[in-house]
Backbone atoms as SQL, in Angstrom:
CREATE TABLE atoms (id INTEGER PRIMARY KEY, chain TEXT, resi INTEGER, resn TEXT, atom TEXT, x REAL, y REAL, z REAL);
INSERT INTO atoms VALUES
  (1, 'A', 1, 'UNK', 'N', -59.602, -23.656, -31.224),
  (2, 'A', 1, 'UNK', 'CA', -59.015, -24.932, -30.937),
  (3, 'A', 1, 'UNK', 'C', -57.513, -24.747, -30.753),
  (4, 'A', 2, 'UNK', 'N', -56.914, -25.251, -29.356),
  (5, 'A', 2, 'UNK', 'CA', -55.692, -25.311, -29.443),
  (6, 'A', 2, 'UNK', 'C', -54.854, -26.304, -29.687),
  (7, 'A', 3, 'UNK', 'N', -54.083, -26.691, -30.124),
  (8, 'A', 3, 'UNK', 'CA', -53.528, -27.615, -30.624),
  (9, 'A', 3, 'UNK', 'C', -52.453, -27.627, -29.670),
  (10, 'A', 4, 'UNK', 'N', -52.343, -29.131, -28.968),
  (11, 'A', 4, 'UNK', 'CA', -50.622, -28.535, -28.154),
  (12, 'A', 4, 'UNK', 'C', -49.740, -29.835, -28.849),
  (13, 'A', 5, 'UNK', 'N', -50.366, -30.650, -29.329),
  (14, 'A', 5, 'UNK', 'CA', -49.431, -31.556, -30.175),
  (15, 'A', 5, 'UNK', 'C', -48.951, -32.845, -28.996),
  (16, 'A', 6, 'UNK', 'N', -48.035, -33.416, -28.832),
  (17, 'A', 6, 'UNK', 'CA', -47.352, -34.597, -28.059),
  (18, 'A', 6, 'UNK', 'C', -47.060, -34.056, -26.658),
  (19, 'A', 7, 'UNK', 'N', -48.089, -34.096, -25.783),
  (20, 'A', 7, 'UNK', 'CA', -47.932, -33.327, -24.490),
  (21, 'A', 7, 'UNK', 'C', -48.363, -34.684, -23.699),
  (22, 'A', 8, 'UNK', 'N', -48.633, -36.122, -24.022),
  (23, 'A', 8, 'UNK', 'CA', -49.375, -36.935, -22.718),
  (24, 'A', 8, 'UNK', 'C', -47.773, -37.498, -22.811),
  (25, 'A', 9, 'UNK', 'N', -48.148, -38.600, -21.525),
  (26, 'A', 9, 'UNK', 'CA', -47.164, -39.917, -21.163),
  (27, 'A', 9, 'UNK', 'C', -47.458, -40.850, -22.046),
  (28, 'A', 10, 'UNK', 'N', -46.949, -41.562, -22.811),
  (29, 'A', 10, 'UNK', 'CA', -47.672, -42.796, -23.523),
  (30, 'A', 10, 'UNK', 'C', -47.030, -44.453, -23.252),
  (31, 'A', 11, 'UNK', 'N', -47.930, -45.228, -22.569),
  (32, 'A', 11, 'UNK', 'CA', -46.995, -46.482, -21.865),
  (33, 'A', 11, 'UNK', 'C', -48.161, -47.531, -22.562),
  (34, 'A', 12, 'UNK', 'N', -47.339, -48.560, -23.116),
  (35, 'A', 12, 'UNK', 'CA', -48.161, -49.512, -23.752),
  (36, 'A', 12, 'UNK', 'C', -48.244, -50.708, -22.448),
  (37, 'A', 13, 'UNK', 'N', -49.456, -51.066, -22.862),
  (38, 'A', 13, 'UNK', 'CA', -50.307, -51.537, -21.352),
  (39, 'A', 13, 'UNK', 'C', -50.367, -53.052, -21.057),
  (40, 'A', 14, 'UNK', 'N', -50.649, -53.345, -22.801),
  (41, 'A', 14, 'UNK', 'CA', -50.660, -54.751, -22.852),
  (42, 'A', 14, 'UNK', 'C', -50.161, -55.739, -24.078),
  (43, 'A', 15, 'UNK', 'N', -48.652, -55.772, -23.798),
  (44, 'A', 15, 'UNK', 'CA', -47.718, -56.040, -25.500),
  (45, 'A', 15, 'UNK', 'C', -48.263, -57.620, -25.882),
  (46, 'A', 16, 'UNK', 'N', -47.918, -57.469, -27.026),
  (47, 'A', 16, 'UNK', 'CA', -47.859, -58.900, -27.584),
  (48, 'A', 16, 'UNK', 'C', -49.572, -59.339, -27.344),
  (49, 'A', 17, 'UNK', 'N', -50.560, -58.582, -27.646),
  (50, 'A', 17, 'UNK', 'CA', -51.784, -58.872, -27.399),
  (51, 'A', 17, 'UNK', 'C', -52.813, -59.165, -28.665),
  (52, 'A', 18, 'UNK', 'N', -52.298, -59.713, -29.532),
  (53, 'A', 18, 'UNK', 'CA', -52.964, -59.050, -31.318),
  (54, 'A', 18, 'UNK', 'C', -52.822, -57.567, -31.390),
  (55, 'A', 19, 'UNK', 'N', -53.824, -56.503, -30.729),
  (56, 'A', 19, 'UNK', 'CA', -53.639, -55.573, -30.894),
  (57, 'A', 19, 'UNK', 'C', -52.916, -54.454, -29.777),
  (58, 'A', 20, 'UNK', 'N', -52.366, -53.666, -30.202),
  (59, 'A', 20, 'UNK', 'CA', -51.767, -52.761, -28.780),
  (60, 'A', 20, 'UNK', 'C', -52.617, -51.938, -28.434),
  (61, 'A', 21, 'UNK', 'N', -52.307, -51.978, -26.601),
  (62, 'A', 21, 'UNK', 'CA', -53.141, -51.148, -26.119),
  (63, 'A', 21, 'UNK', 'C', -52.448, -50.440, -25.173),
  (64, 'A', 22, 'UNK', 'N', -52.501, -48.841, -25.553),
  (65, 'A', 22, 'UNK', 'CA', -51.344, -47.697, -25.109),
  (66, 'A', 22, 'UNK', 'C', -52.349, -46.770, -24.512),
  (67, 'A', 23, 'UNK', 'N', -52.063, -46.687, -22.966),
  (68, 'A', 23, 'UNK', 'CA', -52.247, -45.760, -22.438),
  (69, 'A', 23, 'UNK', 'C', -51.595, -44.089, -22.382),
  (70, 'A', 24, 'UNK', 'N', -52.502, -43.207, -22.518),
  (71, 'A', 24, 'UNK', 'CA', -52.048, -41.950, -22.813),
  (72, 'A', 24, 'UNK', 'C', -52.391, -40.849, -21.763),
  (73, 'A', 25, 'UNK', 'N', -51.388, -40.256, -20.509),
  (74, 'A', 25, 'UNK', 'CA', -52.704, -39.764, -19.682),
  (75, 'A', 25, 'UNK', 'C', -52.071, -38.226, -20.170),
  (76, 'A', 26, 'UNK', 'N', -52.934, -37.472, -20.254),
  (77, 'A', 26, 'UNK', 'CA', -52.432, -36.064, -20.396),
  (78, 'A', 26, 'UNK', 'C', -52.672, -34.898, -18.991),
  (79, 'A', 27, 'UNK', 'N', -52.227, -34.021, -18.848),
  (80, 'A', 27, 'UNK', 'CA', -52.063, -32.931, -17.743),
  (81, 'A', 27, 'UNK', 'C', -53.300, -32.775, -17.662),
  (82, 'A', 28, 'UNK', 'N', -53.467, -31.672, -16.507),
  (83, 'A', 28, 'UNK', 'CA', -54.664, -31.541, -15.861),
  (84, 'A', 28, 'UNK', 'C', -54.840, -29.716, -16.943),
  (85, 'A', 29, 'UNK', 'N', -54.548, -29.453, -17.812),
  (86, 'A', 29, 'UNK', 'CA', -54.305, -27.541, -18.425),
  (87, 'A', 29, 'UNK', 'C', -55.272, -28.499, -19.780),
  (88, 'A', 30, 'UNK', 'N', -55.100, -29.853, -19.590),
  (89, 'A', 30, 'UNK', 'CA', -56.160, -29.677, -21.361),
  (90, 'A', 30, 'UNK', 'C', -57.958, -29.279, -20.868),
  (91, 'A', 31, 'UNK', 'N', -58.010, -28.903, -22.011),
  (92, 'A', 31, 'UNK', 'CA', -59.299, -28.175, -21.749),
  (93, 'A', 31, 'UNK', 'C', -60.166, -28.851, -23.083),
  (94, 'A', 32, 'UNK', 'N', -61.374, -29.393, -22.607),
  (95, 'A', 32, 'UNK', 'CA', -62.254, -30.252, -23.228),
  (96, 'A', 32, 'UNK', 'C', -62.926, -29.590, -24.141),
  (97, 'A', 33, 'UNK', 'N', -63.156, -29.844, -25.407),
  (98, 'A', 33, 'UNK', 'CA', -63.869, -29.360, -26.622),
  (99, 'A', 33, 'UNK', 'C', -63.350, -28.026, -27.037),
  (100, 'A', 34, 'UNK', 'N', -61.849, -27.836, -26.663),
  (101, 'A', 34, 'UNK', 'CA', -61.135, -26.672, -27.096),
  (102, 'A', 34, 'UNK', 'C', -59.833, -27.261, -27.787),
  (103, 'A', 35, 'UNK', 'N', -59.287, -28.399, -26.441),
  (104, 'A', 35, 'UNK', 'CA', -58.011, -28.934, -27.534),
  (105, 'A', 35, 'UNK', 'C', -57.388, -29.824, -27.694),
  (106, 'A', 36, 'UNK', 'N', -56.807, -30.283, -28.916),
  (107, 'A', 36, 'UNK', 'CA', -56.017, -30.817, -29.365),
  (108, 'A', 36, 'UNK', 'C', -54.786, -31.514, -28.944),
  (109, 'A', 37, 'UNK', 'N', -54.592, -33.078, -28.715),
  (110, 'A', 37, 'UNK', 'CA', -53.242, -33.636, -28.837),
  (111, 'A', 37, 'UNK', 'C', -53.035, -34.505, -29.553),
  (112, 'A', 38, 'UNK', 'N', -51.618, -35.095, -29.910),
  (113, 'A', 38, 'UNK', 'CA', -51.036, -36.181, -31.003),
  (114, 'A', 38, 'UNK', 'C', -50.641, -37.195, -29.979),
  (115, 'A', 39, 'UNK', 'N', -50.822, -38.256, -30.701),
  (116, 'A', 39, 'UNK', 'CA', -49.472, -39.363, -30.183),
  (117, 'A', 39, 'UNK', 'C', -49.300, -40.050, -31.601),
  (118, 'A', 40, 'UNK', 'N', -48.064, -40.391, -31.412),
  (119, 'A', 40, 'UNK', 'CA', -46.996, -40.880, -32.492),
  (120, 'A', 40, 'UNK', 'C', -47.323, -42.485, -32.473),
  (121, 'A', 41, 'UNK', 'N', -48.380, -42.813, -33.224),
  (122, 'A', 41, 'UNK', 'CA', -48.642, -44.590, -33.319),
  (123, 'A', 41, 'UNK', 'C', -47.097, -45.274, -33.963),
  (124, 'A', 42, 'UNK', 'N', -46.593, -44.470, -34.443),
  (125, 'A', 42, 'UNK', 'CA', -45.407, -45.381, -35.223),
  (126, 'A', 42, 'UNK', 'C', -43.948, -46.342, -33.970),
  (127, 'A', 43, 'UNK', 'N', -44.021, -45.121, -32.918),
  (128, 'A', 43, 'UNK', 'CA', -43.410, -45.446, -31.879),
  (129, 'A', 43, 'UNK', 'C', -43.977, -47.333, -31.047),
  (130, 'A', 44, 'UNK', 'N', -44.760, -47.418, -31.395),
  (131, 'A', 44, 'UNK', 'CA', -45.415, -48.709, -31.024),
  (132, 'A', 44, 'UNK', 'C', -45.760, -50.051, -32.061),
  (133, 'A', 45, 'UNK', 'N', -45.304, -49.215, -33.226),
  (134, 'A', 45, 'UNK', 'CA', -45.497, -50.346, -34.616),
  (135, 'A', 45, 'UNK', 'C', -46.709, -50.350, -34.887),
  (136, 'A', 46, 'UNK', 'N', -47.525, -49.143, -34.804),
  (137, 'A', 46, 'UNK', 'CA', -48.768, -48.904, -35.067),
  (138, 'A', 46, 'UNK', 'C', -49.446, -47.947, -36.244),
  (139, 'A', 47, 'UNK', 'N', -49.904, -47.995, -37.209),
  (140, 'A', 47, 'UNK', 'CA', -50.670, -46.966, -37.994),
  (141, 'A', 47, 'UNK', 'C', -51.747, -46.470, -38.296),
  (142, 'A', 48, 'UNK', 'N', -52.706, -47.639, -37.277),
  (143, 'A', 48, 'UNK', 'CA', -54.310, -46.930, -37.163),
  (144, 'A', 48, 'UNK', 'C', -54.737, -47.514, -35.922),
  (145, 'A', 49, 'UNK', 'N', -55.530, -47.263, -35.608),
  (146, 'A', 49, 'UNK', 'CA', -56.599, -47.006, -34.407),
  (147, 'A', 49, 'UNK', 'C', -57.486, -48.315, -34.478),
  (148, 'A', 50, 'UNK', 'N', -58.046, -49.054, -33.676),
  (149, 'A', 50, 'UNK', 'CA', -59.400, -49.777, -33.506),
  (150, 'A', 50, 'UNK', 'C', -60.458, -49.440, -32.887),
  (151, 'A', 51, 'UNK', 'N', -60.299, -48.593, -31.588),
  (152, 'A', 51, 'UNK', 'CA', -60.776, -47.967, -30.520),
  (153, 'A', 51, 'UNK', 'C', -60.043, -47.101, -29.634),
  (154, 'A', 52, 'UNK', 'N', -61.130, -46.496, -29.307),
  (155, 'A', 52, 'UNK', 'CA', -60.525, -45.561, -27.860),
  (156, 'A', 52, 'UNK', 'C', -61.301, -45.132, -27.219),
  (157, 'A', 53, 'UNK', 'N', -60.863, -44.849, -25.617),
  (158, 'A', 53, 'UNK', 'CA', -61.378, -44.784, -24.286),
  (159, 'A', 53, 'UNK', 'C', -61.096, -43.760, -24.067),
  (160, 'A', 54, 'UNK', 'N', -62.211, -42.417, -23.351),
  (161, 'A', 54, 'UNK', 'CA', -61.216, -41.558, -22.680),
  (162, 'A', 54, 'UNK', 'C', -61.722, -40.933, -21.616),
  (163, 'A', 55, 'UNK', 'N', -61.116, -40.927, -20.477),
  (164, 'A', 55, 'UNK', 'CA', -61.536, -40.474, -19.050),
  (165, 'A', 55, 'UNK', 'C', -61.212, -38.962, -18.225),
  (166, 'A', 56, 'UNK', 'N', -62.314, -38.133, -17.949),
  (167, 'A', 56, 'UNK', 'CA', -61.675, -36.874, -17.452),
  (168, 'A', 56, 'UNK', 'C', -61.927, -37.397, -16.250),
  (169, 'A', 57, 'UNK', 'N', -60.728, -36.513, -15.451),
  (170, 'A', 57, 'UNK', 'CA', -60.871, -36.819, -14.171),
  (171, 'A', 57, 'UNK', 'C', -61.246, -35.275, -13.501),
  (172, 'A', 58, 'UNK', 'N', -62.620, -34.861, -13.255),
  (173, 'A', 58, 'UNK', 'CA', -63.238, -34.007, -13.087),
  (174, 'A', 58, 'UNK', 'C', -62.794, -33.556, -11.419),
  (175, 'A', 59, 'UNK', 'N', -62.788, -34.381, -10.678),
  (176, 'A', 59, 'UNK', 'CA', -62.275, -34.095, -8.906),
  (177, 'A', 59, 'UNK', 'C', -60.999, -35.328, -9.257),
  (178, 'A', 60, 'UNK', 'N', -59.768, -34.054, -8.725),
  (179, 'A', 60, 'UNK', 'CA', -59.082, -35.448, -8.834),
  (180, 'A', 60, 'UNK', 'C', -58.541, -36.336, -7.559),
  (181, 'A', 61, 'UNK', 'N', -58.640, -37.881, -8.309),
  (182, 'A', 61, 'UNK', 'CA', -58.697, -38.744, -7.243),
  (183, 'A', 61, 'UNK', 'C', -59.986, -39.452, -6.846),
  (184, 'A', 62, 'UNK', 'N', -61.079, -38.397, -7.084),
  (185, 'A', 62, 'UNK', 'CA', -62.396, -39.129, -7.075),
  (186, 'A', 62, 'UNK', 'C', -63.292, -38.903, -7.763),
  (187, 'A', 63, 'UNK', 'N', -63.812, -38.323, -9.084),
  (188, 'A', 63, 'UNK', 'CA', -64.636, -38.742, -10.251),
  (189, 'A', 63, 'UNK', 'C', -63.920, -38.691, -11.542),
  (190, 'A', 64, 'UNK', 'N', -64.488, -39.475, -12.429),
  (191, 'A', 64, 'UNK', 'CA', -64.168, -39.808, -13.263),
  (192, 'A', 64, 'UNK', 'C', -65.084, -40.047, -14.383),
  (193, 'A', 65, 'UNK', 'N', -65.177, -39.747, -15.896),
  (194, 'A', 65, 'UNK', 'CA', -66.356, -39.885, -16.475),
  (195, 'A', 65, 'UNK', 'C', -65.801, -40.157, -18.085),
  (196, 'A', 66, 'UNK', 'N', -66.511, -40.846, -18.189),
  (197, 'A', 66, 'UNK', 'CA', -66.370, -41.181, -19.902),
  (198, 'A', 66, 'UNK', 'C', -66.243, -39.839, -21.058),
  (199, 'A', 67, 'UNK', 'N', -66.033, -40.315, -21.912),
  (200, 'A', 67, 'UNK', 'CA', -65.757, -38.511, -22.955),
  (201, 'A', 67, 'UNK', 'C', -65.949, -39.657, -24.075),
  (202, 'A', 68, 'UNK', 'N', -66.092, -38.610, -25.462),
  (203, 'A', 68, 'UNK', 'CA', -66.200, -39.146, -26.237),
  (204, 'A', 68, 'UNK', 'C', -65.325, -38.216, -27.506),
  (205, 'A', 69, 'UNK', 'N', -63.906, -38.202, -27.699),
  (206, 'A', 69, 'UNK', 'CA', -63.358, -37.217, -28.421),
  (207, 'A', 69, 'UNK', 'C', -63.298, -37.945, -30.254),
  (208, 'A', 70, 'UNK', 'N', -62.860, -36.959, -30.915),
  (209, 'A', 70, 'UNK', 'CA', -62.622, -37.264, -31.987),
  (210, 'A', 70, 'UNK', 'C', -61.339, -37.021, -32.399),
  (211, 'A', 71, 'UNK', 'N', -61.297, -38.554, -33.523),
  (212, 'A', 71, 'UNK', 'CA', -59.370, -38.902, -33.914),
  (213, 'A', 71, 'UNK', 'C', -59.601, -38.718, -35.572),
  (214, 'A', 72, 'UNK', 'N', -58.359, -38.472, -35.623),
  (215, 'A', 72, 'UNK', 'CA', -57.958, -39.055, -36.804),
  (216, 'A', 72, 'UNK', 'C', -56.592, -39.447, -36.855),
  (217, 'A', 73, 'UNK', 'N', -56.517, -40.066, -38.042),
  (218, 'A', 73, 'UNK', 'CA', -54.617, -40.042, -38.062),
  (219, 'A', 73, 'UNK', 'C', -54.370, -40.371, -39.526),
  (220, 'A', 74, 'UNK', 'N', -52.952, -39.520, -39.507),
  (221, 'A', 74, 'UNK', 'CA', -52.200, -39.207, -40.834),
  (222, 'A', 74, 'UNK', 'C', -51.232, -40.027, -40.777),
  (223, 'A', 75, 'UNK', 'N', -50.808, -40.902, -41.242),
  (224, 'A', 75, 'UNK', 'CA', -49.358, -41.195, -41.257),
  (225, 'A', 75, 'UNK', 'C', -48.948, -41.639, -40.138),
  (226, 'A', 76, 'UNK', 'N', -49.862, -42.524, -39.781),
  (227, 'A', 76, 'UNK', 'CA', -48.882, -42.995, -38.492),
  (228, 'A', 76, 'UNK', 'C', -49.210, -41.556, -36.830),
  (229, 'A', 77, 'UNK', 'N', -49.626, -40.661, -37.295),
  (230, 'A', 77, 'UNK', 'CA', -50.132, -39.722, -36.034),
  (231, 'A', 77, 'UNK', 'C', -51.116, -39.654, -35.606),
  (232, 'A', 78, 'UNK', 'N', -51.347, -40.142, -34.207),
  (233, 'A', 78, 'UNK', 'CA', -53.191, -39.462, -34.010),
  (234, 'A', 78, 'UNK', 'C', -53.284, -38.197, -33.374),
  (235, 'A', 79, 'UNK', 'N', -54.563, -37.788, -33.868),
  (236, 'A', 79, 'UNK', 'CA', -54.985, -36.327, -33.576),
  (237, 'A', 79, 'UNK', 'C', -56.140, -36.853, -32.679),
  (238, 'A', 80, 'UNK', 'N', -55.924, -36.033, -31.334),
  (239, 'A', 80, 'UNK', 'CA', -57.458, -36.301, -30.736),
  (240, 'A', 80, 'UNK', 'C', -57.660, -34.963, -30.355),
  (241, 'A', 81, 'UNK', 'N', -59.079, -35.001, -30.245),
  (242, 'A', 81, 'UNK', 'CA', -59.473, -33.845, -30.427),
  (243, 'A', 81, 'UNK', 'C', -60.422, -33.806, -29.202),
  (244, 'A', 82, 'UNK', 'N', -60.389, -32.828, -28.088),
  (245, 'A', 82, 'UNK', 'CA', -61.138, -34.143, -26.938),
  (246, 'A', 82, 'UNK', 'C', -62.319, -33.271, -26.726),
  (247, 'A', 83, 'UNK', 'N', -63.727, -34.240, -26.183),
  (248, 'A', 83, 'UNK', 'CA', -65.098, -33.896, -25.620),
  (249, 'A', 83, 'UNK', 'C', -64.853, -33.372, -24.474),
  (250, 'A', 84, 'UNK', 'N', -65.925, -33.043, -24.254),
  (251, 'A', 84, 'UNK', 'CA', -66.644, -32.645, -22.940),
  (252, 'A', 84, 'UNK', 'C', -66.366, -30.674, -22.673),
  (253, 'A', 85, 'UNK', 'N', -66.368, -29.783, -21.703),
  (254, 'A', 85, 'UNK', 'CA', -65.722, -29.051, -21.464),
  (255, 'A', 85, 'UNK', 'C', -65.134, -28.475, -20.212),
  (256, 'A', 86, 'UNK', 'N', -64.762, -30.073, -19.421),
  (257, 'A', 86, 'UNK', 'CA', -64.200, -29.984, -17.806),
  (258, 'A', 86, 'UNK', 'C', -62.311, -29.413, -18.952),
  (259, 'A', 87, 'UNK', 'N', -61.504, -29.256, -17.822),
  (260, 'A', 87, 'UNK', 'CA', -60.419, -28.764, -17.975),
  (261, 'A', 87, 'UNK', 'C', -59.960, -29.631, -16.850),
  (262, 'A', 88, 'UNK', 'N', -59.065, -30.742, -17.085),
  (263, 'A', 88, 'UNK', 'CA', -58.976, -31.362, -16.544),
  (264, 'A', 88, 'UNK', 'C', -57.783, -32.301, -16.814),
  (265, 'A', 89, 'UNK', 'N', -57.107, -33.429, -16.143),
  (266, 'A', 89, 'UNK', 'CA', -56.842, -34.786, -16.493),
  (267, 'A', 89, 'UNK', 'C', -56.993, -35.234, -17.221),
  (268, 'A', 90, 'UNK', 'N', -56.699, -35.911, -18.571),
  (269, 'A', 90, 'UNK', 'CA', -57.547, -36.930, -19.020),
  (270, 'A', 90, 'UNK', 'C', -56.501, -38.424, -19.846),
  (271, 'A', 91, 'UNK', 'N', -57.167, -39.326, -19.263),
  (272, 'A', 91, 'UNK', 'CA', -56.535, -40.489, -19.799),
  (273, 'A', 91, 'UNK', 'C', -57.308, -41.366, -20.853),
  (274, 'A', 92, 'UNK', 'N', -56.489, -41.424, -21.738),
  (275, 'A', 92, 'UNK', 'CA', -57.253, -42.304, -23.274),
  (276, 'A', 92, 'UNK', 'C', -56.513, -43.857, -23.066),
  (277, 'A', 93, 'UNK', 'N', -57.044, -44.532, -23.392),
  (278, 'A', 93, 'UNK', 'CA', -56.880, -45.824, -24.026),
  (279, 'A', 93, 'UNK', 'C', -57.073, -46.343, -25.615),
  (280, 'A', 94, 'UNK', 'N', -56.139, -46.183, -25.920),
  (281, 'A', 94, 'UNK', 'CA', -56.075, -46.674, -27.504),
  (282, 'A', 94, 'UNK', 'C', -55.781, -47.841, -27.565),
  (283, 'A', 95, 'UNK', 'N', -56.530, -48.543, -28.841),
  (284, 'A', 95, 'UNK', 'CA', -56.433, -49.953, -28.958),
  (285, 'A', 95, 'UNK', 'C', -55.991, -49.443, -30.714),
  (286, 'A', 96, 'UNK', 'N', -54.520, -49.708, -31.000),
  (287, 'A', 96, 'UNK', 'CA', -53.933, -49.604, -31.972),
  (288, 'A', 96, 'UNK', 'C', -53.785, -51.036, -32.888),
  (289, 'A', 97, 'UNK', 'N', -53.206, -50.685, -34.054),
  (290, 'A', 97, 'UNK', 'CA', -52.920, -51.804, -34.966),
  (291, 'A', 97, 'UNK', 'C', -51.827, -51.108, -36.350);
């Protein structure tokens, strides 16, 4: 497992909504069911998770497919840990709180 830590874009999508929802897209070098990234929930006034979405983009520009990675978070950090094993794109949707 590689861990690369705070490597996506992170742009909150929809403020002032009850809960935030921060888009995260990361490079096309992550590689599925090998590794590891963070994003910093505190940057958004956030410390846990409700949900999340996450999309590889397998051809890019034209497919796209659901994943199903695993989080956690410490302190205000999430760890995702991502499915599948395309090497690819991939954009999450977090629904924070």
């Amino acid at each position: 497992m590689t861990a690369l830590g705070d490597i996506g874009t992170n742009t909150e999508i929809a403020p002032n909504a009850g809960v935030k929802m921060i888009q995260c897209s990361f490079p096309a070098t992550v590689i599925g069911g090998t590794d590891t990234a963070t994003v910093d929930l505190t940057k958004y006034g956030c410390n846990n998770i409700h949900g999340i979405l996450c999309f590889d983009e397998t051809t890019t520009g034209s497919v796209v497919v659901t994943q199903a990675p695993t989080t956690s978070v410490t302190s205000g950090t999430l760890t995702i840990t991502f499915g599948g094993s395309a090497t690819c794109k991939k954009t999450v949707i977090l629904f924070a709180y």
